[in-house]
KEROFI-8247 format. One record per residue: x, y, z of N, C-alpha, C in turn; residue in one letter. Coordinates in steps of 0.2 Angstrom, whole numbers, padded with zeros to 4 digits, always signed. Example, Ala and Ser with C-alpha at 12.3 -4.5 7.8 and 13.67 -1.06 7.14 Angstrom:
2
+0066-0028+0039+0062-0022+0039+0066-0016+0039a +0064-0011+0035+0068-0005+0036+0064+0000+0039s 
% end
This chain:
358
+0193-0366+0370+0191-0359+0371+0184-0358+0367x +0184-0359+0360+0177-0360+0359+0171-0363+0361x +0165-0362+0364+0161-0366+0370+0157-0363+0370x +0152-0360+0375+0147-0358+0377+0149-0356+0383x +0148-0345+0383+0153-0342+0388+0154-0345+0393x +0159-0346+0399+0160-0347+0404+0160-0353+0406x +0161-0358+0402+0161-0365+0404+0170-0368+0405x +0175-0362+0402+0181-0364+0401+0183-0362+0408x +0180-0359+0412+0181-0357+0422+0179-0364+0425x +0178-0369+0421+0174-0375+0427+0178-0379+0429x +0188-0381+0424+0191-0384+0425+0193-0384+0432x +0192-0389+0433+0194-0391+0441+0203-0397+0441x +0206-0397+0435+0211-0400+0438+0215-0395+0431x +0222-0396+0431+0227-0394+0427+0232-0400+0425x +0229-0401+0419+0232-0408+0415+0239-0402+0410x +0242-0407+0410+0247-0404+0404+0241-0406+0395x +0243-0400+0391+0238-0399+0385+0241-0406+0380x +0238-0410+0379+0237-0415+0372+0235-0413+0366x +0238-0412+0360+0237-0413+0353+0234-0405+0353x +0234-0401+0355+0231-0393+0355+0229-0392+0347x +0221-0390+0343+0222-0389+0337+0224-0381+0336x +0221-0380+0342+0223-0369+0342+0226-0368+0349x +0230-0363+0346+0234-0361+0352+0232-0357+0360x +0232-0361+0364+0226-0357+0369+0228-0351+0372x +0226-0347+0374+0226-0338+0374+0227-0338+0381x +0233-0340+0386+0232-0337+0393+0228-0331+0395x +0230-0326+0392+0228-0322+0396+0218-0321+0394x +0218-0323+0387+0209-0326+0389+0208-0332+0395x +0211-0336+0397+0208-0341+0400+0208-0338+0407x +0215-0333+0409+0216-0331+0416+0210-0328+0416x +0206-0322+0409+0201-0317+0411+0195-0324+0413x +0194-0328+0408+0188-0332+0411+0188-0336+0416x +0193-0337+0419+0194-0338+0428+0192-0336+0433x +0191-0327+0432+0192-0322+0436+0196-0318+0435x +0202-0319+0436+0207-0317+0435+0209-0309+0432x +0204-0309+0427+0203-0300+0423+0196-0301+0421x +0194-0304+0425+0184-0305+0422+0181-0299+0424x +0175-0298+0421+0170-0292+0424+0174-0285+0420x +0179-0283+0418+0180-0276+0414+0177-0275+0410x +0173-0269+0409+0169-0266+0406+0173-0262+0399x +0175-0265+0395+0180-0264+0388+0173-0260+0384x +0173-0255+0384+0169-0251+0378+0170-0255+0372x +0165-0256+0368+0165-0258+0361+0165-0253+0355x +0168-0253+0353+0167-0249+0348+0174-0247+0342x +0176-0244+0338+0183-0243+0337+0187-0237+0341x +0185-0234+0346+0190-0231+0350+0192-0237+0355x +0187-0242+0358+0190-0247+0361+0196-0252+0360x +0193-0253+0354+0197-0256+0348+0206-0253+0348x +0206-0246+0344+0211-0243+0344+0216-0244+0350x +0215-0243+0356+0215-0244+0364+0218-0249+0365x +0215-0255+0364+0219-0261+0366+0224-0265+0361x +0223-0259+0352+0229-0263+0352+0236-0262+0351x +0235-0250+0352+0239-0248+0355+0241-0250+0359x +0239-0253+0365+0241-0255+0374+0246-0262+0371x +0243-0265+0366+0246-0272+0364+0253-0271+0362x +0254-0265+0360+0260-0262+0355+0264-0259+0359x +0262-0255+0364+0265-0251+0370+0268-0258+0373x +0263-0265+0375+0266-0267+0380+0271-0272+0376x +0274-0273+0372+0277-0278+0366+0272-0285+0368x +0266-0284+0367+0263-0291+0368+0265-0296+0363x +0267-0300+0362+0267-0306+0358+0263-0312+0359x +0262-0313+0355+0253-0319+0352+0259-0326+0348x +0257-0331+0352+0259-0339+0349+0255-0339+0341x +0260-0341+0337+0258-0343+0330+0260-0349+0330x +0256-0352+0324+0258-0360+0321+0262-0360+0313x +0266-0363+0311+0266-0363+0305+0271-0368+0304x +0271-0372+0299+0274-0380+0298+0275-0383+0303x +0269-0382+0308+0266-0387+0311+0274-0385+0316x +0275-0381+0317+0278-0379+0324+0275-0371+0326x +0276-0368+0334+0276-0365+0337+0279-0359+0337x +0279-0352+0335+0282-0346+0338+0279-0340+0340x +0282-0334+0339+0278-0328+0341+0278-0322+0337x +0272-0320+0336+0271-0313+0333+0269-0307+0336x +0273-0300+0334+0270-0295+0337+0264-0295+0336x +0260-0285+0337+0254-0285+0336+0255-0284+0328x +0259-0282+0326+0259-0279+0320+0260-0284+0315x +0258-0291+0318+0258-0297+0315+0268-0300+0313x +0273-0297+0313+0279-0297+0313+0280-0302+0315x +0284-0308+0312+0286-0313+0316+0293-0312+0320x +0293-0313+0328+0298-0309+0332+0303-0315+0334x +0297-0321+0334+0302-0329+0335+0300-0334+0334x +0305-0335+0329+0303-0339+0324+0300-0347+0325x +0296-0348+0322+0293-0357+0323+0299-0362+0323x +0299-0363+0330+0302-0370+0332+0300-0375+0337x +0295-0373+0341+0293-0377+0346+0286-0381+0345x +0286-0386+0349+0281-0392+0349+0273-0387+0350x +0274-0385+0357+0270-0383+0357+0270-0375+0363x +0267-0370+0364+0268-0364+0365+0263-0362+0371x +0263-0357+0373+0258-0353+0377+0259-0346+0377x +0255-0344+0379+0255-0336+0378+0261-0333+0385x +0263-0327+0385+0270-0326+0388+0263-0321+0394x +0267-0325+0400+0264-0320+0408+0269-0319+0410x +0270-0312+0414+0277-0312+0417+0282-0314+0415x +0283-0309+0407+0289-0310+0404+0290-0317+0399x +0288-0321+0403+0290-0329+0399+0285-0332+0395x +0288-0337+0394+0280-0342+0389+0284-0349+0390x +0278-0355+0393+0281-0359+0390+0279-0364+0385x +0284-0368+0383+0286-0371+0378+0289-0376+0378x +0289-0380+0374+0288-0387+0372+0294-0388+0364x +0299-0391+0366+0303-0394+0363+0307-0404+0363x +0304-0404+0358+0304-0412+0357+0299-0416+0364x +0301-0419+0368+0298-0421+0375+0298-0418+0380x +0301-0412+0381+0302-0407+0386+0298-0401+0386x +0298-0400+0392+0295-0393+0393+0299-0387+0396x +0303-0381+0395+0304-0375+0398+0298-0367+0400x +0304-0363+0399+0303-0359+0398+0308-0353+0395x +0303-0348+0389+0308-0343+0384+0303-0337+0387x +0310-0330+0385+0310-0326+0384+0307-0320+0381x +0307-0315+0380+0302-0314+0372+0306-0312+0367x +0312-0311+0369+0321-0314+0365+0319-0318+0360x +0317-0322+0363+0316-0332+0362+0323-0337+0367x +0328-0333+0369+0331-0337+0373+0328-0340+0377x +0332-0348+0381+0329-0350+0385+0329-0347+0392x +0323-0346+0394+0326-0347+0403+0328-0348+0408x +0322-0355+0408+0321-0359+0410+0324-0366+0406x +0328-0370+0406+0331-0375+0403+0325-0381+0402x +0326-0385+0396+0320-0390+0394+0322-0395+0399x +0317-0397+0402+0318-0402+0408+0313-0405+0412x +0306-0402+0410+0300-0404+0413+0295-0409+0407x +0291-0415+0410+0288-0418+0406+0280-0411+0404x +0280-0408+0408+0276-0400+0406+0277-0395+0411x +0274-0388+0409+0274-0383+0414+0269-0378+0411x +0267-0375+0416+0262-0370+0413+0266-0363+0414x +0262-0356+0411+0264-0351+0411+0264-0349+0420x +0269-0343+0420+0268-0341+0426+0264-0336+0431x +0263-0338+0437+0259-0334+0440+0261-0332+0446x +0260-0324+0448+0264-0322+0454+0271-0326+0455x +0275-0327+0450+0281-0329+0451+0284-0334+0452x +0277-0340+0451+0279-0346+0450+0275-0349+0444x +0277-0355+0443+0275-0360+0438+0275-0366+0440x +0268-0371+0440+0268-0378+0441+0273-0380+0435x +0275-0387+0437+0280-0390+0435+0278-0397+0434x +0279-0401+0430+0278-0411+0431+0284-0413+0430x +0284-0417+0437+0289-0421+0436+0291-0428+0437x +0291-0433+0431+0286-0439+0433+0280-0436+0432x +0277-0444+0437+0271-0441+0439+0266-0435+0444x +0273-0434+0446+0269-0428+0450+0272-0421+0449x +0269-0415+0453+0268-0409+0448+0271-0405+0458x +0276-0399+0454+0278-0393+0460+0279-0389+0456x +0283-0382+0458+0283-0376+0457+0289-0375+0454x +0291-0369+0452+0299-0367+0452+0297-0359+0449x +0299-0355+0453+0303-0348+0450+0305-0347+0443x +0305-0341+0443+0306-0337+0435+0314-0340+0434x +0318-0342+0438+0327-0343+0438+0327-0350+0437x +0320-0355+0437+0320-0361+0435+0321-0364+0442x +0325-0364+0446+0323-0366+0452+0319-0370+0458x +0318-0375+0458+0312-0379+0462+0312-0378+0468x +0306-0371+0469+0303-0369+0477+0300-0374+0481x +0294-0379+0476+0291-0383+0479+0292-0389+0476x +0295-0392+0478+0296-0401+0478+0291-0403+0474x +0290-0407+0469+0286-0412+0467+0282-0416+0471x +0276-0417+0470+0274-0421+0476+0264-0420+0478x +0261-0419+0472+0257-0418+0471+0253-0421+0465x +0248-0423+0466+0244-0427+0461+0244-0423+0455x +0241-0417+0457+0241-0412+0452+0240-0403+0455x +0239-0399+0451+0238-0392+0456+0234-0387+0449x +0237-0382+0452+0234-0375+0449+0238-0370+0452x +0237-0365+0446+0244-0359+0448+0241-0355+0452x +0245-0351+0455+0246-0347+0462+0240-0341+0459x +0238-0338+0464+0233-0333+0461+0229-0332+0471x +0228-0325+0473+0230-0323+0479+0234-0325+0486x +0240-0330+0481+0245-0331+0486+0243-0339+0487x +0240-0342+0485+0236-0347+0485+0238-0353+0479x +0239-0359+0478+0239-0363+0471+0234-0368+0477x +0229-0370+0472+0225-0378+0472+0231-0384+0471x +0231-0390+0475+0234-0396+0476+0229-0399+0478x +0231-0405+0473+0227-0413+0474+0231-0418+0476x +0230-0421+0482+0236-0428+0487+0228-0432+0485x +0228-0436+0484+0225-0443+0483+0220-0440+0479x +0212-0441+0483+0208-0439+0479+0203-0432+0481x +0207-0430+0486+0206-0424+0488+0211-0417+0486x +0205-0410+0488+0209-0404+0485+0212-0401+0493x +0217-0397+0490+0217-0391+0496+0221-0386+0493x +0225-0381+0496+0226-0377+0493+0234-0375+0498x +0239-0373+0495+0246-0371+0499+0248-0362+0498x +0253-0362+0501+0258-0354+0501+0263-0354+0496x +0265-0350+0495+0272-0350+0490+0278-0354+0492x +0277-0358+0499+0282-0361+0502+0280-0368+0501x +0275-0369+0500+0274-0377+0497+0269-0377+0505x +0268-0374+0510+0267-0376+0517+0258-0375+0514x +0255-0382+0516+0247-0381+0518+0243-0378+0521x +0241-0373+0518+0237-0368+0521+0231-0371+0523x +0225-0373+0518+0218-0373+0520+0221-0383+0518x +0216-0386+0523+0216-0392+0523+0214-0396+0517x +0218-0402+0515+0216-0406+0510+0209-0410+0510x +0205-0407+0509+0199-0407+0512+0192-0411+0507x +0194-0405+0502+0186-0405+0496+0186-0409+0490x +0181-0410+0490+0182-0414+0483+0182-0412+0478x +0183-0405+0475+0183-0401+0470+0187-0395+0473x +0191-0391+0468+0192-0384+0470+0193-0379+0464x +0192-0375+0465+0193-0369+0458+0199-0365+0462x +0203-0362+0457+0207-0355+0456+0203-0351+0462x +0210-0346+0465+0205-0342+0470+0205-0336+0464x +0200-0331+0465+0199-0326+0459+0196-0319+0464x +0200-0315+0464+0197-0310+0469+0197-0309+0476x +0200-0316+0479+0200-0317+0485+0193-0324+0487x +0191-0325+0483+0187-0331+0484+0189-0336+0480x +0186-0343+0483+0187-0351+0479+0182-0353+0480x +0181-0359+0474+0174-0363+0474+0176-0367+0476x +0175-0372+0479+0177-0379+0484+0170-0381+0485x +0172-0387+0484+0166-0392+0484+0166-0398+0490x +0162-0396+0496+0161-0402+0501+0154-0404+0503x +0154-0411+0503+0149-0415+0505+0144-0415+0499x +0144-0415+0493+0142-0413+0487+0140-0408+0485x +0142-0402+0487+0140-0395+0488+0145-0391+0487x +0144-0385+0483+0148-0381+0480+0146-0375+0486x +0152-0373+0488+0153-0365+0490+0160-0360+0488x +0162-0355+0493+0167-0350+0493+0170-0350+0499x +0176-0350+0498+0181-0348+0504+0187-0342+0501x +0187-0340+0509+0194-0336+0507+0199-0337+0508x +0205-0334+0507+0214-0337+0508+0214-0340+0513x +0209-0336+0520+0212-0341+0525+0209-0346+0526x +0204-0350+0521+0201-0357+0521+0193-0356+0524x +0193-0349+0525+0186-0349+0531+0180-0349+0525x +0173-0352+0525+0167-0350+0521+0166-0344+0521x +0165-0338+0516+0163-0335+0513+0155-0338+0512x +0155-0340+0509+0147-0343+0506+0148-0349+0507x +0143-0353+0510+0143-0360+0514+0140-0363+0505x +0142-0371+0509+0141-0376+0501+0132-0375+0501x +0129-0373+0495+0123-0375+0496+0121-0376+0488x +0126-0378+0484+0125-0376+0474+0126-0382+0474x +0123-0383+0468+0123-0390+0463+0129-0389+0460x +0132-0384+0456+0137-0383+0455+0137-0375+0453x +0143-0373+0451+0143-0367+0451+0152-0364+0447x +0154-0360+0447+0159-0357+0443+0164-0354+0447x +0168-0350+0447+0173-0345+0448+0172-0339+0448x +0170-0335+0450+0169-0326+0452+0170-0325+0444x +0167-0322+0442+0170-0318+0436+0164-0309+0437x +0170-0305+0440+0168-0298+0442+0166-0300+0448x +0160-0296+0447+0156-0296+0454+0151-0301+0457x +0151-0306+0449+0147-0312+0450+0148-0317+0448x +0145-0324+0451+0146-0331+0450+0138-0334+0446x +0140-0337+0442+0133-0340+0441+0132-0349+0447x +0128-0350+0446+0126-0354+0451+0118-0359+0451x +0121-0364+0450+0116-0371+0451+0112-0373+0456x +0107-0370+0458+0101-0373+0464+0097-0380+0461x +0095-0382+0467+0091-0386+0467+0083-0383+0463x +0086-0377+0464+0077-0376+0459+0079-0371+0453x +0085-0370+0452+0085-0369+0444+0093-0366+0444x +0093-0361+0438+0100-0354+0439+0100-0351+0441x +0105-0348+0445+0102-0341+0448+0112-0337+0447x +0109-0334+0448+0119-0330+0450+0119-0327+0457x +0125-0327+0461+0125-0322+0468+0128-0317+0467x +0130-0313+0470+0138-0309+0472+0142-0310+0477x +0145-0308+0478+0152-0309+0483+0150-0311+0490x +0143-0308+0494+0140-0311+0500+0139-0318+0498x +0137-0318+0494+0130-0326+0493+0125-0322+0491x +0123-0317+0491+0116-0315+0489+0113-0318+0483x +0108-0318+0480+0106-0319+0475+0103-0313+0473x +0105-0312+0466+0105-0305+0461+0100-0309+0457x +0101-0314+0453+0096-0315+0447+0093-0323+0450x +0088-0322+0449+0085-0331+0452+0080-0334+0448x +0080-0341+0448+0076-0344+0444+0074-0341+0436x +0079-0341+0433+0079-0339+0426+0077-0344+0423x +0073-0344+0418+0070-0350+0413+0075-0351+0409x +0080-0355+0411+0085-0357+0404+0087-0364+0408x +0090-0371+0405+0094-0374+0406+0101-0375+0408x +0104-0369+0405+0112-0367+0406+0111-0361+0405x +0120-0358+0408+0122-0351+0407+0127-0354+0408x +0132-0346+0409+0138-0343+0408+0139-0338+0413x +0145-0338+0416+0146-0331+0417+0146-0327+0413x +0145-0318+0418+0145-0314+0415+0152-0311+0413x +0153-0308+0407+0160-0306+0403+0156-0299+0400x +0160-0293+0402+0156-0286+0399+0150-0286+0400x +0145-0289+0405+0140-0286+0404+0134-0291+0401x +0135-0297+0398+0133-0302+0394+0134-0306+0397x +0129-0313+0398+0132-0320+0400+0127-0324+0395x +0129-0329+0393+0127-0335+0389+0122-0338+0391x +0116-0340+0388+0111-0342+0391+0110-0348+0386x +0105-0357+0387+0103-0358+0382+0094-0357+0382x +0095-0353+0376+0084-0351+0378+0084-0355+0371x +0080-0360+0374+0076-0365+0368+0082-0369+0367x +0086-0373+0361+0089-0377+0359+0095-0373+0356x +0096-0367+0357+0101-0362+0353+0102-0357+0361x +0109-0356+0359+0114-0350+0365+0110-0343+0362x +0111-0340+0367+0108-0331+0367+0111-0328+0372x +0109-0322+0374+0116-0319+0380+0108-0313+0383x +0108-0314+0389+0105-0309+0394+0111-0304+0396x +0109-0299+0400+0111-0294+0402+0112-0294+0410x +0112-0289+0412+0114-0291+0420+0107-0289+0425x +0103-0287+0421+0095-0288+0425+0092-0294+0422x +0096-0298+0421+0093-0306+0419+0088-0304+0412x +0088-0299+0408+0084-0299+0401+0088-0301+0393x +0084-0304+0392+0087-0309+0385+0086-0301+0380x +0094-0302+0381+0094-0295+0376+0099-0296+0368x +0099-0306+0367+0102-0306+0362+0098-0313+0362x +0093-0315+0356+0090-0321+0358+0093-0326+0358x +0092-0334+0358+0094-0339+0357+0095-0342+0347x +0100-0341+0347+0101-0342+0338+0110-0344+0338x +0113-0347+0342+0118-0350+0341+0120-0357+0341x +0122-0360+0339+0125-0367+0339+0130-0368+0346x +0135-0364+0347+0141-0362+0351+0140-0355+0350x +0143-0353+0359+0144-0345+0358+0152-0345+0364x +0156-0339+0364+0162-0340+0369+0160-0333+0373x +0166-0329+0375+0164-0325+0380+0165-0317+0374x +0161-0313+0381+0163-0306+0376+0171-0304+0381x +0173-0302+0375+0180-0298+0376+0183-0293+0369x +0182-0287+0374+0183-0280+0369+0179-0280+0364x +0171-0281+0368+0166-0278+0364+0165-0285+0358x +0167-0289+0357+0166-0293+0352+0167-0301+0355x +0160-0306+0352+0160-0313+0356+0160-0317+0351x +0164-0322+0347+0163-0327+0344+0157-0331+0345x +0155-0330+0338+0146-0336+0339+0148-0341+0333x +0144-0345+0333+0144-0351+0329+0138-0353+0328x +0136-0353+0320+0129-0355+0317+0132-0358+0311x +0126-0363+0309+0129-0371+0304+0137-0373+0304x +0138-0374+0309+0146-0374+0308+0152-0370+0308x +0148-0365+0307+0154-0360+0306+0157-0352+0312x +0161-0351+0311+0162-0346+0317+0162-0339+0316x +0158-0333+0317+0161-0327+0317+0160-0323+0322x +0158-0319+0323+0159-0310+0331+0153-0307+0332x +0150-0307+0335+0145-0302+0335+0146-0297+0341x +0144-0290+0342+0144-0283+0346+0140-0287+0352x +0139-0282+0357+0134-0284+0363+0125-0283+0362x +0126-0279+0355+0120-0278+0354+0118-0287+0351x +0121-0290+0348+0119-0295+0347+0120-0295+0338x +0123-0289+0333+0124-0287+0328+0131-0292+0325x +0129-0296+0319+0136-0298+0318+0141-0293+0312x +0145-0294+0317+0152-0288+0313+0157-0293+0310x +0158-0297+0311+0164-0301+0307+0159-0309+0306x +0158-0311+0298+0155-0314+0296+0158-0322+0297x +0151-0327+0298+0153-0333+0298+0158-0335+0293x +0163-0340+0295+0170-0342+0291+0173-0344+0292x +0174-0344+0298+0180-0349+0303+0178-0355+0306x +0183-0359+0304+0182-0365+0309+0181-0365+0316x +0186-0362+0319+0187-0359+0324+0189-0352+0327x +0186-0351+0333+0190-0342+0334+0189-0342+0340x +0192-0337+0342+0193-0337+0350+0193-0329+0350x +0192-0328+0358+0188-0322+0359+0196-0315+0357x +0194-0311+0357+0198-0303+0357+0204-0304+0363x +0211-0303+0362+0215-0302+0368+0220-0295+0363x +0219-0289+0367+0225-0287+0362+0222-0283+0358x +0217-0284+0356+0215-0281+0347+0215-0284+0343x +0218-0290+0345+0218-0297+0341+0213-0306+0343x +0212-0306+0334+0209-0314+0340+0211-0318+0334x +0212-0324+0338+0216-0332+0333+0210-0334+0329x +0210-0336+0324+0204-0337+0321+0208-0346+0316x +0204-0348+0316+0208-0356+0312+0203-0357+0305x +0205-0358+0302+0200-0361+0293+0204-0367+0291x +0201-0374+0293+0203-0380+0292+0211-0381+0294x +0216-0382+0293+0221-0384+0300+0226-0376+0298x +0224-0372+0295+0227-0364+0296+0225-0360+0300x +0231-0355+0305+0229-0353+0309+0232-0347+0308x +0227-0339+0308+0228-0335+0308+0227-0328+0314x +0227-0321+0314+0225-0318+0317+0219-0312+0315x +0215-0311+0316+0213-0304+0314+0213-0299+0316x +0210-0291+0318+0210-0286+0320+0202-0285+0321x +0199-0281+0325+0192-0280+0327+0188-0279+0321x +0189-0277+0315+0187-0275+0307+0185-0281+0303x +0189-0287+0305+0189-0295+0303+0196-0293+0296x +0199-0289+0299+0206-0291+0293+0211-0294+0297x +0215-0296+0291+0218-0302+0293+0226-0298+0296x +0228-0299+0302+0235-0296+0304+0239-0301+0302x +0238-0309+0302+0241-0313+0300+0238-0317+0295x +0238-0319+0291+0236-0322+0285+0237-0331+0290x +0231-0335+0287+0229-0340+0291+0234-0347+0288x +0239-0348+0290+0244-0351+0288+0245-0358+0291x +0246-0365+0286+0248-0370+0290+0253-0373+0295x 
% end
């Protein structure tokens, strides 16, 4: 999660997680997909307030670590299920799952099981389904645990406009909730559909299609990312640029080496040898002074300078001070933050909801 914004939208395959040191935050990864990217979250402490009454309203529960096993705490930092699992993910659609000795299911926010341990992985669930590994290969199965789609896949991606990415050989495509092959095994790359678009990659060229497989925006990128809002950033042959949802092109030939998508209004840029963030008329409105930087979320973006991790505002203002090993962006009103192998939470203010624990 920690990165320079928008580079965690560029996986293109869905391996099960090895040796995880911080527990990764679904519902950030969904927002940096597309998936909830481009909301305009006010900064400030009424925003603040907001999301983490919304946390509290919705019983969200956030994955903790402690003696080196897995559970879950309210917002009010409360432990509601207690550390027993290998490994954890954040709860979509009611469930989480989780990792008991060599297996994988799915629990409840109970902590009952669901889903019974029986997979060698699985990810959270989307629209109602969850990839599944079996063996070596990867299918579906419903909230009741159930096998909708048969095993039989190199690998995939969760469901998102009615849509999951499958990879048969060396090639992608994409299926229905029925396992049936909608858009051809075609590309040699695929991303998440987010919005109603996907990035696919044919003939060494990045473009977008929609659900029914047809070009939206023909291949013509060096490479490129996942919608987040209204925009993609994108790789030409003659520098960065970003489009929108036609293809157009909004910002073009920007002097920078890399970027990010845009998150609140901010996208990452590298200006000189250190990250900085523009705005959405392409103006470096935070300069280049980071080592690492992650995405903005509720007004606050994780930056990293000599080593160290703390949040700066959109203005570019640091509000939560260098100190963490690691941190990860705001979900909730809270954000994970690590100090050598403890793992904590804090509040928008940088106080501690959970105290940073081995």
């Amino acid at each position: 999660m920690t990165m320079r914004a928008g580079k965690m939208a560029r996986t293109a395959v869905s391996r099960r997680p090895r040796g995880l040191a911080l527990v990764l935050s679904f519902a950030v990864l969904a927002a940096a997909a597309g998936g909830a990217a481009g909301c305009k979250s006010p900064a400030g402490k009424t925003g603040a307030g907001r999301a983490a009454g919304q946390a509290a309203a919705d019983g969200r529960l956030y994955p903790i670590l402690e003696g080196g096993k897995y559970g879950f705490m309210n917002a009010a930092g409360k432990v509601v299920i207690a550390p027993r699992f290998d490994q954890a993910s954040d709860f979509s659609e009611g469930l989480a799952a989780v990792q008991s000795g060599e297996l994988w299911g799915h629990i409840r926010t109970t902590g009952e099981a669901a889903v019974p341990f029986q997979f060698e992985w699985t990810a959270p669930f989307s629209e109602g389904l969850a990839i599944i590994q079996k063996g070596e290969v990867y299918g579906f199965i419903d909230t009741q645990g159930r096998t909708v789609i048969e095993p039989r896949f190199v690998t995939g991606g969760g469901f998102h406009d009615g849509r999951a990415r499958v990879q048969v050989d060396n090639k992608w495509g994409f299926i229905d909730k029925t396992g049936k092959v909608v858009i051809p095994v075609a590309f040699e790359q695929a991303y998440d559909f987010a919005g109603g678009l996907a990035a696919v990659k044919a003939d060494g060229k990045w473009g977008y299609i929609d659900p029914g497989g047809n070009f939206v925006i023909r291949p013509a990128f060096v490479e490129t990312y996942a919608f987040s809002g209204e925009r993609a950033w994108v790789q030409t042959d003659a520098g960065i640029a970003y489009i929108n949802r036609k293809g157009e092109t909004v910002l073009d030939r920007l002097p920078y080496l890399d970027a990010g998508n845009f998150f609140e209004g901010r996208a990452s840029v590298l200006d000189g040898d250190l990250y900085g963030f523009i705005d959405e008329q392409g103006k470096l409105v935070i300069r280049g002074r980071f080592r690492f930087v992650s995405i903005f979320a509720e007004g606050l973006a994780p930056v990293n300078t000599d080593g160290k991790w703390g949040y700066i505002d959109r203005n570019g203002k640091l509000v939560i001070g260098y100190q963490y090993d690691l941190a990860q962006p705001f979900a909730g009103g809270l954000a994970q933050v690590q100090i050598g192998d403890k793992i904590g939470y804090i509040d928008r203010q940088g106080k501690y909801i959970r105290e940073p624990k081995p």
